[in-house]
Phi, psi and omega in degrees: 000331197286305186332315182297277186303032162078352174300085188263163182091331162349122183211352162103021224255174195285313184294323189301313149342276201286346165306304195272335113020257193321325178297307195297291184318340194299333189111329212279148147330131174300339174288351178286331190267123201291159177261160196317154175245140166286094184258019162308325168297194166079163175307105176260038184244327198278149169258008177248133196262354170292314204286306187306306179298328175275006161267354185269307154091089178211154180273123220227016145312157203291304203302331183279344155308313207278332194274284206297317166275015190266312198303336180256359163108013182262120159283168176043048141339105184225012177085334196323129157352264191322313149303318173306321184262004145287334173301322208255349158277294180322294192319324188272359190078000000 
């Protein structure tokens, strides 16, 4: 179910819980939420997390950055450097 809501990476731990919690209460459908990307692929070199979705062939807009960092726990998602390379650490594991 978390897969369904955009959770990737699911282990079950209490943020991830309340994370799929809030998505659910929200109302929205699981189709509202893009689904998880298989980052074991992709540029594992690059330091742009733009260059990295698109090796990915994922859409790498600031709103679909901003949908992938909610899925990873970065609130208030503004592109700032320091989010992009949290982004891009959290995507990569």
């Amino acid at each position: 179910m978390a897969a369904q809501y955009g959770i990737s990476g699911y282990q079950g731990t209490a943020a991830q819980n309340m994370q799929l919690l809030n998505k659910m209460r929200a109302g929205k459908t699981a189709a509202a939420y893009p689904k998880p990307v298989n980052t074991k692929k992709g540029d594992q070199k690059t330091n742009s997390i733009v260059d990295y979705l698109k090796s990915l062939g994922v859409d790498s807009s600031y709103a679909n950055r901003k949908k992938l960092a909610a899925q990873h726990g970065i609130k208030n998602y503004t592109g700032t450097a320091a989010q992009n390379t949290l982004l891009l650490n959290q995507m990569r594991g």
